[in-house]
PDB file as gemmi writes it, atoms N, CA and C in Angstrom:
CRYST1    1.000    1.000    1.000  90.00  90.00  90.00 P 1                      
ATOM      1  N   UNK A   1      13.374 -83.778  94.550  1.00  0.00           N  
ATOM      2  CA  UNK A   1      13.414 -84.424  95.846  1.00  0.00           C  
ATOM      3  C   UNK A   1      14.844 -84.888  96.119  1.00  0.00           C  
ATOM      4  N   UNK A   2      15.433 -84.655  97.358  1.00  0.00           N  
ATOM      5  CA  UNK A   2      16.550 -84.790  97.340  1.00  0.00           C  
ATOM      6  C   UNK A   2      16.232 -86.585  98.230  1.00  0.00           C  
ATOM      7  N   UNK A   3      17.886 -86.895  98.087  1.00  0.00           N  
ATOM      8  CA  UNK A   3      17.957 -88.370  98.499  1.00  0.00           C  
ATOM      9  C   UNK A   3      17.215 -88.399 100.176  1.00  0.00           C  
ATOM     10  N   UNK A   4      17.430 -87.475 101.030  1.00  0.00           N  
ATOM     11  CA  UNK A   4      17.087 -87.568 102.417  1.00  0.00           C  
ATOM     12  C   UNK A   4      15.580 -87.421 102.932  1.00  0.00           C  
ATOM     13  N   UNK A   5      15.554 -86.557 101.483  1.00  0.00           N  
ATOM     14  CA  UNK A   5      13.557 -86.829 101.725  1.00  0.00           C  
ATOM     15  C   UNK A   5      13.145 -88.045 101.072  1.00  0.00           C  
ATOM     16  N   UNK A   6      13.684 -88.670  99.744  1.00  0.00           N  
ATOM     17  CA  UNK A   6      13.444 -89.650  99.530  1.00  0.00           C  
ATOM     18  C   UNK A   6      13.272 -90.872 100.764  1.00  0.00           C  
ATOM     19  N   UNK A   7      14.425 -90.633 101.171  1.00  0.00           N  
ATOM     20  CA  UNK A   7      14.477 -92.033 101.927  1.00  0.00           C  
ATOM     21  C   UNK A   7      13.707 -92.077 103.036  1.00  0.00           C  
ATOM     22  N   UNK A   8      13.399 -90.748 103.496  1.00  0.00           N  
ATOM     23  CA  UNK A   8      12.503 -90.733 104.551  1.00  0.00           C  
ATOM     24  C   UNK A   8      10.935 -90.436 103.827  1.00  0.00           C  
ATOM     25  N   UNK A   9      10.526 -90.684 103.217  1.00  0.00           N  
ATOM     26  CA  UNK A   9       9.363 -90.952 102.729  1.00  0.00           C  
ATOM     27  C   UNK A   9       8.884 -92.478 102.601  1.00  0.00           C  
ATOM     28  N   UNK A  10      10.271 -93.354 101.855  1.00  0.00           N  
ATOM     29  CA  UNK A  10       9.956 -94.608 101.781  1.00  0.00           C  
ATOM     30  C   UNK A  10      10.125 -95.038 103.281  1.00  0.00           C  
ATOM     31  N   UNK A  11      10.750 -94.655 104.628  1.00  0.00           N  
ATOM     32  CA  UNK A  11      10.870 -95.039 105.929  1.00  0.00           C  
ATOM     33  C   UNK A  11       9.431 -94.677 106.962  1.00  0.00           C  
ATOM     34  N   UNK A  12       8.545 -93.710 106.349  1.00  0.00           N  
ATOM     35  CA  UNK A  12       7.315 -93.335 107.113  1.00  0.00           C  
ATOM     36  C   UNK A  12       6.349 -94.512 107.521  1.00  0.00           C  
ATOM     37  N   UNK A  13       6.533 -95.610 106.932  1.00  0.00           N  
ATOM     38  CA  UNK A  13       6.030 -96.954 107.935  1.00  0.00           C  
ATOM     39  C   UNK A  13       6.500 -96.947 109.056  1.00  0.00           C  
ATOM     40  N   UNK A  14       8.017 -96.301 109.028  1.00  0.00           N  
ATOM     41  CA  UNK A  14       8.312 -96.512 110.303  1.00  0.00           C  
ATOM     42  C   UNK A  14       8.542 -95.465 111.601  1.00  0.00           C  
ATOM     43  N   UNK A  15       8.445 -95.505 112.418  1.00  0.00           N  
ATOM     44  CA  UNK A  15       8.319 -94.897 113.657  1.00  0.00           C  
ATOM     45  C   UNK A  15       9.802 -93.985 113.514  1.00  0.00           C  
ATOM     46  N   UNK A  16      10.712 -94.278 112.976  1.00  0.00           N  
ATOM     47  CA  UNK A  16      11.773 -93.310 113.175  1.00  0.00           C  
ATOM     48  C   UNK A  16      12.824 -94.081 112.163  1.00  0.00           C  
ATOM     49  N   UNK A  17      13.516 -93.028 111.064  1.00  0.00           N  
ATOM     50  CA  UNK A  17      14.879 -94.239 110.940  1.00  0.00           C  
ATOM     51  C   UNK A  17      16.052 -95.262 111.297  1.00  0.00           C  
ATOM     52  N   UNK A  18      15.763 -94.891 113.068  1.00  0.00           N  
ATOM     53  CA  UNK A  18      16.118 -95.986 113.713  1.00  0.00           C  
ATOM     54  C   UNK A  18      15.749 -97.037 113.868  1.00  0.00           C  
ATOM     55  N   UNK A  19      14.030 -97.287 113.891  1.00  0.00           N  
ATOM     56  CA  UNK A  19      13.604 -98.156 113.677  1.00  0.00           C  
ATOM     57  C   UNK A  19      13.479 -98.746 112.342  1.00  0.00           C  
ATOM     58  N   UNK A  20      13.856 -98.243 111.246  1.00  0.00           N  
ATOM     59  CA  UNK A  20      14.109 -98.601 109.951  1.00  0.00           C  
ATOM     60  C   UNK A  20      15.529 -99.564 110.209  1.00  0.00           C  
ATOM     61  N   UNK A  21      16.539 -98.924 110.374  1.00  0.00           N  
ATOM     62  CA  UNK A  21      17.527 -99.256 110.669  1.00  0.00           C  
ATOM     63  C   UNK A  21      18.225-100.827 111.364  1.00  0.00           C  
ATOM     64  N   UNK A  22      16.972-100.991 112.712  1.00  0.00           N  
ATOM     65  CA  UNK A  22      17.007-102.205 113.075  1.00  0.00           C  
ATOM     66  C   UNK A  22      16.591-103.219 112.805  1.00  0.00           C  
ATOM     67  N   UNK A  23      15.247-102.814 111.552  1.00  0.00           N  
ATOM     68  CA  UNK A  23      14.345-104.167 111.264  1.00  0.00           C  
ATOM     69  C   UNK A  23      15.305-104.459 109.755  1.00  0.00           C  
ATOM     70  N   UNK A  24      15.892-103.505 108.826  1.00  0.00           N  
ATOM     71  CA  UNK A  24      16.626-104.356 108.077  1.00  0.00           C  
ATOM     72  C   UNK A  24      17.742-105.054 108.851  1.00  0.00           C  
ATOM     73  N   UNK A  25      18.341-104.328 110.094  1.00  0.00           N  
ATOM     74  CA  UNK A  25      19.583-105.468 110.460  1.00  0.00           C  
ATOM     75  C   UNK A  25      18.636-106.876 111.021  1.00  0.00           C  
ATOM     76  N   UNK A  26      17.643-106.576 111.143  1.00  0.00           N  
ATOM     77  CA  UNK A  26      17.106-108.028 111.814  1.00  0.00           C  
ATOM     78  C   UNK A  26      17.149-108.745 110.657  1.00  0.00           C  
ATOM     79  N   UNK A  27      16.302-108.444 109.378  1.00  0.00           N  
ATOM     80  CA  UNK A  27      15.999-109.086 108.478  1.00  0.00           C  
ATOM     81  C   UNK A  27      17.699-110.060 108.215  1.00  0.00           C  
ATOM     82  N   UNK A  28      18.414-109.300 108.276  1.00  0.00           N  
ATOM     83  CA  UNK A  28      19.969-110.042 107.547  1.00  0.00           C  
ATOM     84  C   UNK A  28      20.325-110.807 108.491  1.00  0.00           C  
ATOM     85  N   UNK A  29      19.576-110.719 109.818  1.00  0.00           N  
ATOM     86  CA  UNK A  29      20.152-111.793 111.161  1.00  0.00           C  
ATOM     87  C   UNK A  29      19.023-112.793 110.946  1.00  0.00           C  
ATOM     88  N   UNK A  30      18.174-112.825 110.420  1.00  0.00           N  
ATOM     89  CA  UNK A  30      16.789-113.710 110.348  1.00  0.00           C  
ATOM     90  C   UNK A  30      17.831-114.674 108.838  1.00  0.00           C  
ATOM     91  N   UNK A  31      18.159-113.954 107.941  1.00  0.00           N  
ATOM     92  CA  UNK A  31      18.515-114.336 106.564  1.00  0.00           C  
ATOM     93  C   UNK A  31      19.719-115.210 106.820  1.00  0.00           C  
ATOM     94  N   UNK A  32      20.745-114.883 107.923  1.00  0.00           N  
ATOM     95  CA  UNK A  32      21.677-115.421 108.275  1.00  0.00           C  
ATOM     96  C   UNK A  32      21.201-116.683 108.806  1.00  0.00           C  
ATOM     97  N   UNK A  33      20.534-116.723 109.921  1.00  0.00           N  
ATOM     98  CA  UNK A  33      20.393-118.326 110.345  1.00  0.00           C  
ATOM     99  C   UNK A  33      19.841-118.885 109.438  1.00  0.00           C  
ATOM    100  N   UNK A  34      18.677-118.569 108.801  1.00  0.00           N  
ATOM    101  CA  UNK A  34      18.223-119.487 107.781  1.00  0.00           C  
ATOM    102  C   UNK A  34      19.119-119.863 106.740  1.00  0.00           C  
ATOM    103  N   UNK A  35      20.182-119.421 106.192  1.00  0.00           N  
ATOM    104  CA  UNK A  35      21.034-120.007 105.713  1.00  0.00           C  
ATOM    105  C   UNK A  35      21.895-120.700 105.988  1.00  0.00           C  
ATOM    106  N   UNK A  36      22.130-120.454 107.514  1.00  0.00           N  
ATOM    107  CA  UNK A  36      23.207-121.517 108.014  1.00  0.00           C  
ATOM    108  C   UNK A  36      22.188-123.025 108.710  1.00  0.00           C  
ATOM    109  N   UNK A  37      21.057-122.879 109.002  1.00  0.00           N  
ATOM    110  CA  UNK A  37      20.018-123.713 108.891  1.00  0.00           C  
ATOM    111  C   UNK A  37      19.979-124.485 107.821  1.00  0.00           C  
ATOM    112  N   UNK A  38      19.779-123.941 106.377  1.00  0.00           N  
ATOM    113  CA  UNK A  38      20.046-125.146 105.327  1.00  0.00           C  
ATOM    114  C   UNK A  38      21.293-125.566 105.411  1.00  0.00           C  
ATOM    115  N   UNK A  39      21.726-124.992 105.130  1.00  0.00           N  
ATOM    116  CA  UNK A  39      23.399-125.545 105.175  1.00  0.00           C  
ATOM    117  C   UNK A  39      24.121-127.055 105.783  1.00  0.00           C  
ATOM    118  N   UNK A  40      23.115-126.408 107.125  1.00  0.00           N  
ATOM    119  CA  UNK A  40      23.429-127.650 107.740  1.00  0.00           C  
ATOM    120  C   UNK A  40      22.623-129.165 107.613  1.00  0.00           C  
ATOM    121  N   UNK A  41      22.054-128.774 106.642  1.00  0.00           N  
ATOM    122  CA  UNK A  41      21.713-130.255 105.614  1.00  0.00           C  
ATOM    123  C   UNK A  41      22.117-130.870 104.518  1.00  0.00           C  
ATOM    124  N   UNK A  42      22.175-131.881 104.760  1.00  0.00           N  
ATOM    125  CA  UNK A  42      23.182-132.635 104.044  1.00  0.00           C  
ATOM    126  C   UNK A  42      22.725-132.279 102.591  1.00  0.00           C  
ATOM    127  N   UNK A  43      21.893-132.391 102.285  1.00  0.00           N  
ATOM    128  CA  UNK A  43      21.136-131.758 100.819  1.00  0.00           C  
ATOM    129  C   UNK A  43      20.713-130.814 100.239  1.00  0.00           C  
ATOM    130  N   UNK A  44      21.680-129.504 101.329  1.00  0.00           N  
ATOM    131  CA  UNK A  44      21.291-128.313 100.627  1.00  0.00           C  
ATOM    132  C   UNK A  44      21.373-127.693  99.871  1.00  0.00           C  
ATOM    133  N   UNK A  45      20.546-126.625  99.061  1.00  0.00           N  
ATOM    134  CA  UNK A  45      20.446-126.539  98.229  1.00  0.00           C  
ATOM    135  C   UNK A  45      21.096-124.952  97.332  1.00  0.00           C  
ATOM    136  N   UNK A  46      22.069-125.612  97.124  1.00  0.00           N  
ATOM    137  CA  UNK A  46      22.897-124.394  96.543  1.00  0.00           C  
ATOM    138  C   UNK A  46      22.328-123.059  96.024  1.00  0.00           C  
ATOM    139  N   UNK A  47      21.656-123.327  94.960  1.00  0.00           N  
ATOM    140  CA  UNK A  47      21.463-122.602  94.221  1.00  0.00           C  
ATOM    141  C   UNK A  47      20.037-121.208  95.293  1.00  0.00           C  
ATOM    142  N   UNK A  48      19.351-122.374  96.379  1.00  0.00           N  
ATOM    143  CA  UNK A  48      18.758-121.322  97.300  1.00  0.00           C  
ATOM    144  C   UNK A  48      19.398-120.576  98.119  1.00  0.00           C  
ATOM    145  N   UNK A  49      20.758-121.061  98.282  1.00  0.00           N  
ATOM    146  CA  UNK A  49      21.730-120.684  99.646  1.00  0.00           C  
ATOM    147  C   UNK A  49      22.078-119.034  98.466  1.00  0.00           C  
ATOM    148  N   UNK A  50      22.246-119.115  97.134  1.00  0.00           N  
ATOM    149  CA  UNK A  50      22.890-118.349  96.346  1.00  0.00           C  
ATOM    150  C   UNK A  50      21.635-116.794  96.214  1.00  0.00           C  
ATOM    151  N   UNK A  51      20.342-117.179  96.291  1.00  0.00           N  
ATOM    152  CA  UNK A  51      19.603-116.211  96.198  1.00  0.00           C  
ATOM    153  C   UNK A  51      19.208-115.713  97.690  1.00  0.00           C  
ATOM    154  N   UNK A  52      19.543-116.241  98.652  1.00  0.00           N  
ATOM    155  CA  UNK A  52      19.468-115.852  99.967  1.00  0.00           C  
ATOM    156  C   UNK A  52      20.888-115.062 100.348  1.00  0.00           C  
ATOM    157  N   UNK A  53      22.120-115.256  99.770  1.00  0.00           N  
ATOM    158  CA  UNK A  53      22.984-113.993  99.886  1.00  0.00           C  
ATOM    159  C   UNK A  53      22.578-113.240  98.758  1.00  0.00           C  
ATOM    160  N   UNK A  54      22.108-113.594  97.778  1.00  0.00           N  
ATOM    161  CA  UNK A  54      21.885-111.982  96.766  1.00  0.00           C  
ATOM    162  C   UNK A  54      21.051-111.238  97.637  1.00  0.00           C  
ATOM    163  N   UNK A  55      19.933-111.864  98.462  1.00  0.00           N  
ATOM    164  CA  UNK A  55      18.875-110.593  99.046  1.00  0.00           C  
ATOM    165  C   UNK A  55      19.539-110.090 100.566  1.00  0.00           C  
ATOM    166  N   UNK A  56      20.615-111.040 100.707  1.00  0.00           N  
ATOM    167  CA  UNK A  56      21.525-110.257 102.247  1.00  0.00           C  
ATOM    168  C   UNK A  56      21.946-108.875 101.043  1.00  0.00           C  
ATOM    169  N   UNK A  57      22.413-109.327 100.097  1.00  0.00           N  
ATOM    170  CA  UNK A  57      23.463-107.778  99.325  1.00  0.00           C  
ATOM    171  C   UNK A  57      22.666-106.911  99.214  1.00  0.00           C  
ATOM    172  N   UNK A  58      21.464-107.289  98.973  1.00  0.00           N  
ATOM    173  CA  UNK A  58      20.895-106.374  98.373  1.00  0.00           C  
ATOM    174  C   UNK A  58      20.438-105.268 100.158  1.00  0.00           C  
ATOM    175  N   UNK A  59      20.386-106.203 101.047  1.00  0.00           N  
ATOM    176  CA  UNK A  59      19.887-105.852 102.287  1.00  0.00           C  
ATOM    177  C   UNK A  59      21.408-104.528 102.611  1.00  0.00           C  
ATOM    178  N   UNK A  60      22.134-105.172 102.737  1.00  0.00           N  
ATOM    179  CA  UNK A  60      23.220-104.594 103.351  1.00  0.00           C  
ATOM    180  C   UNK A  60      23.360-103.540 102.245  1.00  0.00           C  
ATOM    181  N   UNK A  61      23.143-103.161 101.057  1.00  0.00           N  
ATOM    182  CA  UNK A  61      23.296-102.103 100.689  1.00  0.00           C  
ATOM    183  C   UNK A  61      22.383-101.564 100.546  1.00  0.00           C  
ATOM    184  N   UNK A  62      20.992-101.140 101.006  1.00  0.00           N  
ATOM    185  CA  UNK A  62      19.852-100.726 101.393  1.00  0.00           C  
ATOM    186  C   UNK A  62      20.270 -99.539 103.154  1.00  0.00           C  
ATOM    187  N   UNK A  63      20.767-100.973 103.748  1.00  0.00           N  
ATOM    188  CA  UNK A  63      21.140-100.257 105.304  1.00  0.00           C  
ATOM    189  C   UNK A  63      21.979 -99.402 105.190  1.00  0.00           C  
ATOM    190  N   UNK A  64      23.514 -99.471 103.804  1.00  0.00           N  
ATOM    191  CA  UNK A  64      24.542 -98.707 103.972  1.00  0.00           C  
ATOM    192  C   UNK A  64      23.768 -97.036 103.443  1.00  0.00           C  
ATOM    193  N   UNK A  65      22.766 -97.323 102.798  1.00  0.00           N  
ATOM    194  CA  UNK A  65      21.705 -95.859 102.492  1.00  0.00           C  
ATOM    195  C   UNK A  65      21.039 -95.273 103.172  1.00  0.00           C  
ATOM    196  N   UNK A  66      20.708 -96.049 104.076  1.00  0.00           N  
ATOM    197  CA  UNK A  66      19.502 -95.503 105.288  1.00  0.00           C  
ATOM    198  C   UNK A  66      20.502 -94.815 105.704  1.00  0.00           C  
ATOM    199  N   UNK A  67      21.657 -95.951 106.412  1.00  0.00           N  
ATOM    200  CA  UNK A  67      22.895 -95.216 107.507  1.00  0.00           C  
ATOM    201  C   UNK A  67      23.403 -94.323 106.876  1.00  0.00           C  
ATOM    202  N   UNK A  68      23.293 -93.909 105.664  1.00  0.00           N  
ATOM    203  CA  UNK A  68      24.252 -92.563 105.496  1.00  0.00           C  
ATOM    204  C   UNK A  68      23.625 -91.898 105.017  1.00  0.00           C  
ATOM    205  N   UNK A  69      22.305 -91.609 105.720  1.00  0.00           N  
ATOM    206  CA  UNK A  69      21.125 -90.864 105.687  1.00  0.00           C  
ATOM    207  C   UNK A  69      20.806 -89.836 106.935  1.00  0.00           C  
ATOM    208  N   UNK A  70      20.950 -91.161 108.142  1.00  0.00           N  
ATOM    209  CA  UNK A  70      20.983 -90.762 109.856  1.00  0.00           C  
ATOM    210  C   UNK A  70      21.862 -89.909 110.140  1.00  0.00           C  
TER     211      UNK A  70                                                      
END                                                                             
């Protein structure tokens, strides 16, 4: 199986890899405020702020696969 059928096998939830495409960029715009949401408390909490960019990385290099798939 090559990588392009791969990826479009794991994308068949979705309606097209464009629509793949936009719901991970949402997810990292959803991931973004919520981090700048804690943040902006006085007691936030580091170590959550730290696993909420590991799953942006992990996001953004997920999308850089799809996109160089399209």
């Amino acid at each position: 199986m090559t990588m392009r059928q791969a990826m479009f096998d794991r994308s068949s939830a979705f309606e097209s890899q464009e629509n793949l495409i936009n719901w991970l960029r949402t997810q990292d715009l959803v991931l973004q405020r919520w981090r700048d949401d804690v943040l902006a408390q006085p007691d936030a909490d580091m170590r959550f702020i730290e696993r909420l960019e590991a799953h942006r990385s992990w996001l953004a290099w997920e999308l850089s696969r799809v996109e160089g798939v399209v």
